[in-house]
Structures are given as C-alpha cells and as structure tokens.
N, C-alpha and C positions, 0 to 999 in steps of 0.2 A: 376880461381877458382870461384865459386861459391858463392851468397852472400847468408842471409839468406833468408825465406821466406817471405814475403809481410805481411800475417796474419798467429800470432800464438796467439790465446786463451791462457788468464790467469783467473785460478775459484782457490781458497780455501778450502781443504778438513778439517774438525776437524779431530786431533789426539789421542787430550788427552782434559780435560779439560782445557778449554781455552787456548788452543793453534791448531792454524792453520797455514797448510803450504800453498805456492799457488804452483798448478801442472799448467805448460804449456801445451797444446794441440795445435796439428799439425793437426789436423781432422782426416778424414779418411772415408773408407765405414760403413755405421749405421750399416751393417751386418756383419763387419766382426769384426777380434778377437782383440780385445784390446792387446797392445803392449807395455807394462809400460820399460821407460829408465832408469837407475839410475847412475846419476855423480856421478864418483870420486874423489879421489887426488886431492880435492881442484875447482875442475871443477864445472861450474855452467849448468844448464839445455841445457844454449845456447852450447852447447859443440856438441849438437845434431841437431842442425837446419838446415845444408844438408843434413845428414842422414834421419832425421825425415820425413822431407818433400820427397824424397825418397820414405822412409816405408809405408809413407799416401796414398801410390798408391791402396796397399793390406790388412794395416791392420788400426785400430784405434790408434792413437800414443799421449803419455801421459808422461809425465816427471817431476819427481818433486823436485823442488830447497830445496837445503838444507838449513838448519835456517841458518841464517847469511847470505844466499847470498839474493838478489832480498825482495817482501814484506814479511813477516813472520809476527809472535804475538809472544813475547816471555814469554815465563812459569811465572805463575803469583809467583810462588812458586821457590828456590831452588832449583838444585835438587841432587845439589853435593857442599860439602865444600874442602875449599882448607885446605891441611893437614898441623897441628901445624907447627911452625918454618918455612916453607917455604913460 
C-alpha cells in the first residue's frame, strides 16, 4: 500500500468570527477545477492522502479538518449550552 504524500499544504480559511479552520492541499493544475474532500465519521483530512494525491493529477485538491482534529481556533463564544439536569 501506498504511503502518504511527501508535501501536503496546510493554510487557514476564517469561518466565522474568530474562528479558523486549517484546509490541507494536495496541489494540483492552477487551471483546473478545485476538488474540495469532506471527512467523515470521525475521519480526519489524512483519510484522503492517496486519493488526494491521485486527484492532484486533474484537478486542484483541498480538504478541511474538522475542529477538534489537527490546528483549529476555537469559538471565542459559546455556542450551545448543555441542557439543565444532564
């Protein structure tokens, strides 16, 4: 099997006020179409790094960690309370 890639780009897009995610990038051709990945069930971006690299042949490839996995900024704010009694 396959390991991952040598270089994969990590940048930070803002979401909301003061909070940023970091998206991975696999590269890709400057002309061709952007190819955004999204982890699930608990998956982190790396979930995609022999695919990615793969996709980087044809398109632009882009992946973004969800909070809690890898670097993040967490909500300065609240943004959900846990319900009385529990």
């Amino acid at each position: 099997m396959e390991g991952p890639p040598h270089h994969i780009s990590a940048s930070f897009v803002t979401v909301d006020r003061d909070v940023r995610l970091e998206v991975l990038g696999w590269g890709g051709p400057s002309t061709g179409r952007t190819l955004v990945l999204v982890p699930g069930l608990g998956n982190t971006a790396h979930i995609f790094d022999v695919l990615a690299t793969k996709l980087a042949a044809r398109y632009h490839v882009s992946a973004s960690r969800a909070r809690g996995f890898g670097d993040f900024e967490r909500a300065r704010v609240r943004l959900w309370r846990r319900p009385a009694g529990r």
